[in-house]
N, C-alpha and C positions, 0 to 999 in steps of 0.2 A: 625453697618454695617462694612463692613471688607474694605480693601483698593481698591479692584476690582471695587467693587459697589459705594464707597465713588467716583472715579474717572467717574463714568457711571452718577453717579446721579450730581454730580457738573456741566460736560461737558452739559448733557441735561436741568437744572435748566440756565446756564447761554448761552445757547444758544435762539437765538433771531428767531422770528418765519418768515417764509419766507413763498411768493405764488413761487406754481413750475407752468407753465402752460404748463408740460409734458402731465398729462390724457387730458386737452384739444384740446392740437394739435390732440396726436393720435386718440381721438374721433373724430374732426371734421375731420382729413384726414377719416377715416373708413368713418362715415356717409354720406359722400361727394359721395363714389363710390360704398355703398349700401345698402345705405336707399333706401328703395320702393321696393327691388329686394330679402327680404325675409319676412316672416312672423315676426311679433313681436317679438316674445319674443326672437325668433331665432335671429334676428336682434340684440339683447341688451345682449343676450349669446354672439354671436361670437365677437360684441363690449368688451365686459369683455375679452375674451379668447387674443383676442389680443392685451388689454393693460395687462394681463399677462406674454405675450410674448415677449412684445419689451420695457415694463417700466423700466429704470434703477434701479437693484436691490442693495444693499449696507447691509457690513459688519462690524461694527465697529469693535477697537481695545477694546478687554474684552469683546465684546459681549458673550451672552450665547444663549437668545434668539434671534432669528432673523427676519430680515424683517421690512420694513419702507411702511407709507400710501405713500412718498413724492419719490425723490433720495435719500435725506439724514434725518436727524434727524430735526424735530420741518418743514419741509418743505411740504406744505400745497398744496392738489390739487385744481383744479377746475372744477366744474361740469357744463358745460355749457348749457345743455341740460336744467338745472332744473334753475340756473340763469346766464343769461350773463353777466359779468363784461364788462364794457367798461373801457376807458383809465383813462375818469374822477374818476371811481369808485377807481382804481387803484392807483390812484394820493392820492386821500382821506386816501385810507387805508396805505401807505406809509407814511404822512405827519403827520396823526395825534398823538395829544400829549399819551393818551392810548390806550395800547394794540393795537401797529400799526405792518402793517408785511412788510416787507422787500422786495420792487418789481423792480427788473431790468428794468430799461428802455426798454432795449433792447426787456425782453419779453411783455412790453405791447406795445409794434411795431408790434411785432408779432401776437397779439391778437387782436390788432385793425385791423390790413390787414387783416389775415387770419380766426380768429375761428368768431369774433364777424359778419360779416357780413354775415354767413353762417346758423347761431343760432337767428339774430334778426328776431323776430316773429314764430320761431318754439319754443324755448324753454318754460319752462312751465308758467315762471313769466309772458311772454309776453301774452301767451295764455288766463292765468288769466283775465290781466288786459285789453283786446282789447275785451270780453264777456260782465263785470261787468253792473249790472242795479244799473241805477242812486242812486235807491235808498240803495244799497250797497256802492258806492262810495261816499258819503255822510254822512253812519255814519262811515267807515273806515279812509277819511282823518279826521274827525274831532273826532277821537281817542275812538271809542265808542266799537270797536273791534281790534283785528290784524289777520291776517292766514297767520298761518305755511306754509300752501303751496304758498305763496308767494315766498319762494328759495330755499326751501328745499324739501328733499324726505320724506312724510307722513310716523308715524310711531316712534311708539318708540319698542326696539325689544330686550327681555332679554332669553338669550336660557338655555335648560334644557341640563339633560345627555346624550344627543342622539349622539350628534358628540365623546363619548368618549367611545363609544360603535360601532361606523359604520362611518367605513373610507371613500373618495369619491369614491372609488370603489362597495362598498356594496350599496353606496347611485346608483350609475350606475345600479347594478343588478337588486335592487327594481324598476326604472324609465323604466328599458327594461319589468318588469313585468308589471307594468300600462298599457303599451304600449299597451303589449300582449293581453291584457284585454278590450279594447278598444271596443267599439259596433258600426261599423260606418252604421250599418241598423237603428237601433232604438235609437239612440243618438244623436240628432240633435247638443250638443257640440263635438262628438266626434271627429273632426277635430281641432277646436282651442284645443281640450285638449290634443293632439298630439303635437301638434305646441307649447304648452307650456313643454311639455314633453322633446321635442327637444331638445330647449333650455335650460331644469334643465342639461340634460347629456353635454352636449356643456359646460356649467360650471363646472361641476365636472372637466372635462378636465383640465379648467384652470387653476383653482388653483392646481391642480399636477402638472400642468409648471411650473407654479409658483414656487412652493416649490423647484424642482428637479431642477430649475435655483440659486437656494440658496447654495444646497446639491452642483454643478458643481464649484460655485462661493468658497466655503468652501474647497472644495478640490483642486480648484486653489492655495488658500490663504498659505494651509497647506504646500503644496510643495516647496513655495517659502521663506515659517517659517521657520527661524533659533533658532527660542527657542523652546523646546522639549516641556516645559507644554502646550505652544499655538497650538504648530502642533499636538498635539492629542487633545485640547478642539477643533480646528477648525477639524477635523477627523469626532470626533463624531457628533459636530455639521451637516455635511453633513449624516453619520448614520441618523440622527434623520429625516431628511430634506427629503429625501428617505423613511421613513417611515409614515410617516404625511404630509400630509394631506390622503394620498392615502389609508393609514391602519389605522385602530384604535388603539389609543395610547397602549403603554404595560408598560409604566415607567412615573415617576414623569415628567421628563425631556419632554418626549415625548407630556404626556398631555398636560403641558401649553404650549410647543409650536402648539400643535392642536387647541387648541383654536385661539392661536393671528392668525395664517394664515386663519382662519373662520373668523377672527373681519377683517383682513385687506380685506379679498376677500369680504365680507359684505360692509366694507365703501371705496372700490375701485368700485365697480359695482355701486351703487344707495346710497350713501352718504353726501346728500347736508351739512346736519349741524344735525343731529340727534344722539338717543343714543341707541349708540349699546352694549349690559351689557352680563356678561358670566353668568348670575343670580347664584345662589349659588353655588360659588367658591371654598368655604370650601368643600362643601360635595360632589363634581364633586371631588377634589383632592382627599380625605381623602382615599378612597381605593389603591390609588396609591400612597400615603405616607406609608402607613401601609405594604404595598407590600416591597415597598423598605427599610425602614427599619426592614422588619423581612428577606429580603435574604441576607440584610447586601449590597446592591448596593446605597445607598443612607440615609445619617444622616440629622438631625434635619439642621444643619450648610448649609449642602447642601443645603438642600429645599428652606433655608430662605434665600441663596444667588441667587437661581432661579428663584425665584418670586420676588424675587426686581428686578433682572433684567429684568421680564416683567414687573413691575411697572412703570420701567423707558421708557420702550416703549411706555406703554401708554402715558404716559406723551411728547411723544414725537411725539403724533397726534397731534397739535392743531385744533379746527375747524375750517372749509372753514371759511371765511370772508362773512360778512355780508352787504346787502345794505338794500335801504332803510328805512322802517318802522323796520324792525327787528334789522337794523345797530342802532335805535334810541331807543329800549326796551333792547337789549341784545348784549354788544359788547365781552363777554367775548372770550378769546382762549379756554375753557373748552368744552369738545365734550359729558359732561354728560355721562361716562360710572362708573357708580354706582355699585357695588360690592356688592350682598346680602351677607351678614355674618349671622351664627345661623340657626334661624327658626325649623321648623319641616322638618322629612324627609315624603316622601309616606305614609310611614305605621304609624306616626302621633309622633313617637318618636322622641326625641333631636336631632336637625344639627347640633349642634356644638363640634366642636372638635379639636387635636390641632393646626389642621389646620388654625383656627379661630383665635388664640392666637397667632401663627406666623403673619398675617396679620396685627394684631394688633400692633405688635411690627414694621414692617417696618411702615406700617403708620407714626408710634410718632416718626423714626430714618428719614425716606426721608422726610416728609414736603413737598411734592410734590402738584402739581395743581391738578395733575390726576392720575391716576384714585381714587375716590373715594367712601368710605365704608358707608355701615347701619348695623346697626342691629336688625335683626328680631327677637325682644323676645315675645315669649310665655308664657306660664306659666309654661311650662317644660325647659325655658332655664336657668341655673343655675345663680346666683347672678353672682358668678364671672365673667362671660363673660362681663356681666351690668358694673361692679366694674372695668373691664380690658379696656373698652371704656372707662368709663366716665373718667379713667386716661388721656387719650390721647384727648379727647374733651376740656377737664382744661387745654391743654397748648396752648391751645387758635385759633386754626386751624378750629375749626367749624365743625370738622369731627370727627369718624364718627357720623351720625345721627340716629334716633332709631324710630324704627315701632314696631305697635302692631302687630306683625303673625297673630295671632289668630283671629283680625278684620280684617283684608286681605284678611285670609281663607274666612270671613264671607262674607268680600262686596263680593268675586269672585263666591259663590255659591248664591248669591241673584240674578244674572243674569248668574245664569243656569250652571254653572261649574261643574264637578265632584269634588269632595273630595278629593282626591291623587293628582289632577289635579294642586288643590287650593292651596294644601299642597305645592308643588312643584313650586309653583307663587311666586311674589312677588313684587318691583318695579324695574323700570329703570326710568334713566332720572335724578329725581328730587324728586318727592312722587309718582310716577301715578303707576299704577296697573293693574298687569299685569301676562298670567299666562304663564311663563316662558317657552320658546321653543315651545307654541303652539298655542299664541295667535297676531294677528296683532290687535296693539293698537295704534291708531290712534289720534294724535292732532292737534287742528284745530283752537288754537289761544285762546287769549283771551277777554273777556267780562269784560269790565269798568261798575260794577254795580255801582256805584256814579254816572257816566256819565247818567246813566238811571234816576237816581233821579231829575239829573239836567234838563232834556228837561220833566221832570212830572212839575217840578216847573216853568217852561218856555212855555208849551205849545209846545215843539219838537223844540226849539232855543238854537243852540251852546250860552252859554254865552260868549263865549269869543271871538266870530266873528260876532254875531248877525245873522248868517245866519241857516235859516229853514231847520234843517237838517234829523230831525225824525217827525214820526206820530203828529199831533195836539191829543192829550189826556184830553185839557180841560183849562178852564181859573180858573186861581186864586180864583177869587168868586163862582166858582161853587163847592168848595172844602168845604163846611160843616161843616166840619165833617173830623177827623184822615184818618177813612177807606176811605172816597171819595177820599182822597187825594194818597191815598193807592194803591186804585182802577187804579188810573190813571198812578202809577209808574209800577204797573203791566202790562197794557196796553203797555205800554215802553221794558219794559222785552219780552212783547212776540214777539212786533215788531220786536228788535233786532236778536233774537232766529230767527224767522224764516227767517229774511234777511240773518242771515249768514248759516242756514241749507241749504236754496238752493243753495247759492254757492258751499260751500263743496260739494255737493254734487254732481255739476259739475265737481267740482276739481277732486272729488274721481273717476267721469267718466271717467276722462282724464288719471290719471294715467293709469286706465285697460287698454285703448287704447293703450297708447303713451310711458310707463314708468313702465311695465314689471320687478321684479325681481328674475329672474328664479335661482342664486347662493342661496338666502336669502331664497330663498322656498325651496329647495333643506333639508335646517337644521329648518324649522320650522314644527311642525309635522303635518300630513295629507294633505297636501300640493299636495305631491308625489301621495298618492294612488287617491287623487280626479282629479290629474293633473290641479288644478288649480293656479294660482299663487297668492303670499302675499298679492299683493293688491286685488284681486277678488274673495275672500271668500275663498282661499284655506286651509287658516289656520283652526283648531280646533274652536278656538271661534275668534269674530272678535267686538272691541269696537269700537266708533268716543267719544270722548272727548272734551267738553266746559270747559274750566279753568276759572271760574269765578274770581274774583278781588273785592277788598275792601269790606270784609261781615266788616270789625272794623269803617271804615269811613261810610260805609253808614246807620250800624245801628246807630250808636252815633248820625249822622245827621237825620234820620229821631225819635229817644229818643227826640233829641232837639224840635225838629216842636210839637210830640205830648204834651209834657210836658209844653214847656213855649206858646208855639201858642193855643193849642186846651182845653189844660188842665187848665193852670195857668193863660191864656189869658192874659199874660204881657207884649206880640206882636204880631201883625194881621200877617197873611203869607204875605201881600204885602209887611209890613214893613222890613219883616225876608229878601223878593228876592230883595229889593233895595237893602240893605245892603251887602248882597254877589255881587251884581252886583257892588258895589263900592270898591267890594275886603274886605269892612267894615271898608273903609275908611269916618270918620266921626261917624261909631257905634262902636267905642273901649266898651262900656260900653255892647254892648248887647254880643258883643263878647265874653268878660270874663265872662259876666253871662251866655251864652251858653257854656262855657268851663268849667268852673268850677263847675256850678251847674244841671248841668247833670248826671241823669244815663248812666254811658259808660260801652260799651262791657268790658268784661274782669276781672269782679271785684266780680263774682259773686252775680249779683241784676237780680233779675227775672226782674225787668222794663225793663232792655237795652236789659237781654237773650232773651227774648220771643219774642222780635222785632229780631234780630238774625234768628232767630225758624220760625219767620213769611218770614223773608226772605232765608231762606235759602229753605223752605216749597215751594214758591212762584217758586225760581229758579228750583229744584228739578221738581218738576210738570210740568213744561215749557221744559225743558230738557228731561229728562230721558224717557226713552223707545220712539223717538223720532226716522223717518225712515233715513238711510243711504239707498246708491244704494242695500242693503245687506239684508236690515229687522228695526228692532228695535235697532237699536244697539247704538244707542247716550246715553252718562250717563254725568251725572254735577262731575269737576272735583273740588277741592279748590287752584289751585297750578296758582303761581302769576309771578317763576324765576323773572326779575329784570324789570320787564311790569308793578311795582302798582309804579314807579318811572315814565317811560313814560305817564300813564296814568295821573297820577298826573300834568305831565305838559301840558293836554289837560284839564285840569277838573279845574272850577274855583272854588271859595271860596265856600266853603261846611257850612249846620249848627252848625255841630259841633264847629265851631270853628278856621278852617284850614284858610287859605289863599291861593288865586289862586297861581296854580302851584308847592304847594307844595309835597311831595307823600301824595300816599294815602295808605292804611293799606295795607299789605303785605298778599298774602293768605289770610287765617282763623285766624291771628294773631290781637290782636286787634291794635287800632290806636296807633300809636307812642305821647308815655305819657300819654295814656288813664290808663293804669294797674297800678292803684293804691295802690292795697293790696295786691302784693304781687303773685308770681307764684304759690301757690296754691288757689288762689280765679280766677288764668288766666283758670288752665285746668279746674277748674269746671265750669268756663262759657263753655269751648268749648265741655266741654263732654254733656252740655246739646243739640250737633248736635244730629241727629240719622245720625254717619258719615258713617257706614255701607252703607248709601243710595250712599254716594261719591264712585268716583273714587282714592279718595284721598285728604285730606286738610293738610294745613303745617302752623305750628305754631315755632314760632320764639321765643325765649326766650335768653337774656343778661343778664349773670351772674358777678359783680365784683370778680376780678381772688379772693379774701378773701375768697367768700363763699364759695370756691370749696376746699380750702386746707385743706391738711389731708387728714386722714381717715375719721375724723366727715364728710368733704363738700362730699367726694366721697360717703357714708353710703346717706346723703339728696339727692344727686339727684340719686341715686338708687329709693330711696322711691318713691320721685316726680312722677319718669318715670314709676313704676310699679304701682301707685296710677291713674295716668291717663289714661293709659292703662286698669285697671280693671272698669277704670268710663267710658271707650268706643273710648277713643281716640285711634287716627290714627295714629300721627307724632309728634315726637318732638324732635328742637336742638338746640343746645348751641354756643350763643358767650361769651367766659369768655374774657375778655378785656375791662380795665376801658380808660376813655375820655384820661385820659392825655397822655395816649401811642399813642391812633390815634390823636391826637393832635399834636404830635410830629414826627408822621409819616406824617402829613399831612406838617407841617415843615421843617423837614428831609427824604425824601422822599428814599436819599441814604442811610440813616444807616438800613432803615426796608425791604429791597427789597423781605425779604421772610417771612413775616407777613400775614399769612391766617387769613381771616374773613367769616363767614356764611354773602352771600348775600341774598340767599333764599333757592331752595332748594339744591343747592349746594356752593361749598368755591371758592374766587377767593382772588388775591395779592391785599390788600388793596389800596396800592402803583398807583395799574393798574387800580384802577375805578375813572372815573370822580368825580370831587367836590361834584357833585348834588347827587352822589351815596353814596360817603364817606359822607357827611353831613345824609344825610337819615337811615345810620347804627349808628351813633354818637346817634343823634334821638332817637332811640329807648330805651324805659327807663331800666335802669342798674338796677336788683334785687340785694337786700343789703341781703336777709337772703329769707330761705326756709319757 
């Protein structure tokens, strides 16, 4: 990295994250004097337009790209609408020992007088939870789900080439056609689709405030600049600012600042804690690199100083802050904007280009928190691109992480996608799937499948509170037989499923109503010509997502029950639930022989797979084509982010072996020390999913930094990855980092402060996760050889 950037990336790396509660006041001042006195969506437009208007904007010193979520840099808004913080809340996140953020007194005075008692009981958390049926609230506190829309805005959202092709102005032209178009005789919507219409142009507005407040503020700056190279970068800088958002970009420079003013006006409007991704980044760039380097306005040097410094931008969102349940599953600062690399283009040839290899290289030089890369290989993506990652995953960051394309394409056309559609998809977030710029992909939390084992074993009783929380499915003695027992964890499964479809389903209501995002419809496609908005079918294709949790604990636990209870009958099931009930305190002996002589996940043994197969079959069927306010739209997702640690301290001692409160398996990855033979007997358990049917599964793999070095380790997991991939798999990434490093980081807490580790599906500061976290990645057993 050259001295500019070395200076942008340290100042943002060692700055400390802060709550601003600027978009709070100006929202509640807005809502205060006219909520009720427009239509919806109109109502949450001119709210955007005018914190585009009066939000303090900032320019750093060496900036190139511009523009901040906050005032300034790592300064974090609040969305009060979707959750209201109180003082207590505020206090919490200021005190605690990780990942805490920095809150002036002063503004939670201000928040407690003014936004908090304006917001309690309209905002959405509130809404949620003053609705819920008991028998929702029941298996939620007692950890048997979580939802997303508990404080955040629904929706993970990765966009395609549209914005790099049509400015907000063109997007105005098309909104005034809709308009045009309108039937208000024979269209009983044609009114609300007006009123969303309204609203999309009402946005366009803004964010050309927006910008042309950057472009005013730059030509401020310029005039007052005494050094000649600053007062022409801050010059063009306002050039570009004047041109973007409002036109479509014509230069390198221009594109990726179109994009960040699309991400900021995105997570300024409706951005509780979600991911907002520019999906493939490489090949949105690559004509506008190619451009600039054949008229000679733009070199290799250039480009790769331009995109770090939107790197550094990124990096310099933290996410809103988090309460309750969700502050106890996910305290990261990481706002999950995931960077497709590779993949196919439309017409089904190679993404990758050198665009890709640039990225590449910042990644392994900034070391940043965010934003972070995958890569999409195909079978048409060249070795090296594989070879040029796995270099920068070896030095121990976790990033990037690597998808099959080509089963991407496949899960996207198994629920209905076009082909070019598919091609053009890919993930945001974490693993999930999605088809890029045209689809609203919705997550709705996650499913503790071990917890579901545990009330089939209990009869519908928390073991760890003794209180009746779920369905009665049956007593102990009625259990026969494997499958009886089978039958009744099933039963469990679909109980769950449908306690938390109905809610969602509310939820999903409540946003159409209440929570409008007319900016984000605006760049999602079809949006415009249907005049509906994101949340209410407007998009192209439209998913809900169940993230299920522990397929690795629960099949090992129930491998256990069949083999030594039903099979080898060397313990009656009473025997087996005393003993977790005592945490197996007093059965040391049945413990290690359920541990040790078990077939576990991961190992490649049809015993443990086919229990897997059966559960995953079970969830699949129960989930998938499964009704939203929309149609069919629910699919089973596998993805866990850092919720198989939460859950794990709701779930008590499991058969396999575990002890209460420990984690439980991560995603689709098997149980921590279950993979015994090694990473190629891991992926061919997990290829035996048909994962095509997911929305996504994520498999976790710790490599000793030994087996990566060289050319030999970088050649082995080339293979690995392209071996698994061609057996069906979905996902898979790497922590290279042996014990005695996080041992010493856990020690030394100051020498390692920029030590990345793969939590799940994305990397956070090792440093920054609680104990319970850091112990749980130690955990996971270390592969000695390919």
């Amino acid at each position: 990295m050259n001295e500019r950037v070395k200076r942008l990336r340290d100042a943002s790396f060692n700055t400390h994250a802060t709550i601003s509660i600027e978009r709070g006041l100006l929202e509640t001042e807005f809502y205060r004097e006219h909520e009720g006195k427009m239509p919806m969506p109109v109502l949450r437009a001119a709210n955007f337009k005018n914190l585009c208007e009066k939000k303090e904007i900032y320019i750093g010193p060496d900036e190139l790209i511009v523009g901040e979520r906050g005032p300034k840099p790592k300064a974090v808004s609040t969305f009060p609408e979707l959750t209201c913080h109180t003082r207590q809340d505020f206090e919490i996140l200021t005190t605690r020992e990780q990942q805490n953020y920095t809150v002036d007194p002063k503004d939670m005075d201000a928040y407690e007088k003014f936004v908090e008692p304006y917001w309690r009981g309209r905002c959405m958390r509130d809404r949620l939870f003053e609705r819920m049926p008991e028998a929702w609230n029941l298996l939620y506190k007692a950890g048997t789900f979580t939802e997303f829309g508990e404080q955040r805005a629904l929706g993970h959202t990765s966009l395609d080439g549209y914005i790099y092709q049509h400015g907000a102005l063109d997007m105005k032209k098309e909104i005034a056609e809709a308009r045009a178009k309108l039937d208000f005789i024979n269209d009983p919507e044609a009114t609300s689709k007006d009123e969303e219409l309204q609203g999309m142009d009402i946005s366009c507005d803004a964010v050309i405030i927006f910008a042309e407040r950057h472009a005013a503020l730059a030509e401020k700056m310029a005039a007052e600049e005494r050094d000649e190279t600053r007062k022409a970068e801050l010059l063009q800088i306002a050039e570009v600012c004047r041109r973007v958002p409002a036109h479509a970009p014509r230069s390198f420079w221009e594109a990726i600042q179109m994009y960040w003013f699309v991400h900021l006006g995105t997570i300024t409007e409706l951005n509780g804690w979600d991911a907002m991704s520019p999906g493939h980044l490489d090949q949105h760039l690559a004509p506008f690199y190619e451009k600039g380097l054949a008229d000679g306005t733009l070199t290799r040097d250039k480009a790769k100083e331009l995109l770090s410094c939107f790197w550094i931008k990124v990096n310099n969102t933290p996410a809103p802050p988090k309460v309750g349940v969700t502050a106890k599953e996910s305290g990261t600062y990481n706002d999950f904007t995931n960077i497709n690399l590779g993949g196919l283009k439309r017409d089904g040839s190679d993404g990758s280009s050198e665009i890709t290899y640039i990225i590449l290289e910042i990644l392994d030089e900034l070391r940043l928190l965010q934003p972070q890369c995958n890569i999409q290989v195909s079978e048409r993506t060249p070795d090296n691109v594989i070879r040029a990652a796995a270099r920068v995953f070896r030095n121990g960051m976790g990033y990037p992480s690597m998808f099959n394309c080509d089963l991407v394409i496949q899960e996207q056309m198994r629920v209905g996608k076009a082909l070019e559609d598919a091609r053009e998809g890919g993930v945001s977030g974490c693993v999930e799937t999605g088809c890029s710029g045209k689809e609203a992909y919705l997550l709705h939390g996650y499913l503790n499948v071990p917890k579901l084992l545990e009330y089939a074993l209990t009869n519908g009783v928390d073991m760890l509170t003794g209180e009746q929380v779920s369905i009665k499915s049956g007593e102990l003695s009625e259990f026969k037989t494997f499958d009886d027992l089978y039958a009744a964890f099933e039963k469990q499964i679909r109980h769950a499923v449908d306690t938390k479809i109905g809610v969602d389903n509310y939820l999903r209501s409540q946003y159409v109503q209440h929570m409008a995002a007319p900016y984000l419809s605006c760049v999602v496609r079809d949006c415009i010509e249907k005049g509906k908005d994101y949340y209410n079918g407007g998009p192209r294709y439209n998913s809900d997502y169940i993230q299920c949790c522990g397929f690795g604990t629960v099949t090992d636990s129930l491998s256990a029950l069949k083999k030594h209870v039903y099979e080898e009958c060397r313990y009656t099931l009473q025997q087996v639930v005393d003993a977790l009930k005592a945490n197996w305190e007093g059965y040391e002996e049945m413990r290690l022989t359920m541990w040790n002589k078990t077939p576990f996940f991961g190992n490649d043994d049809d015993y443990a797979d086919n229990i897997t197969r059966k559960v995953f079959d079970s969830l699949f069927e129960t989930i998938d084509g499964r009704n939203s306010i929309l149609g069919p739209t629910y699919h089973l997702n596998g993805l866990s982010t850092t919720c198989h640690n939460y859950f794990g301290q709701k779930l008590g001692a499991t058969p396999n072996g575990r002890f209460s409160g420990m984690p439980e398996s991560d995603g689709t990855s098997p149980s921590h020390g279950a993979d015994r033979h090694g990473p190629t007997a891991v992926v061919k358990s997990l290829a035996k999913l048909d994962q095509v049917k997911t929305g996504g599964t994520l498999l976790n793999q710790r490599f000793l930094p030994s087996v990566l070095a060289g050319e030999e380790g970088i050649e082995g997991v080339k293979n690995l990855i392209r071996s698994y991939f061609k057996l069906g798999g979905h996902h898979i990434q790497f922590n290279v980092v042996d014990e005695a490093t996080l041992r010493d980081a856990q020690a030394h807490p100051e020498d390692y402060r920029g030590l990345l580790v793969r939590v799940a599906g994305y990397s956070d500061y090792f440093v920054d996760l609680d104990n319970y976290q850091q112990e749980e990645i130690i955990a996971r057993n270390a592969q000695e050889t390919f």
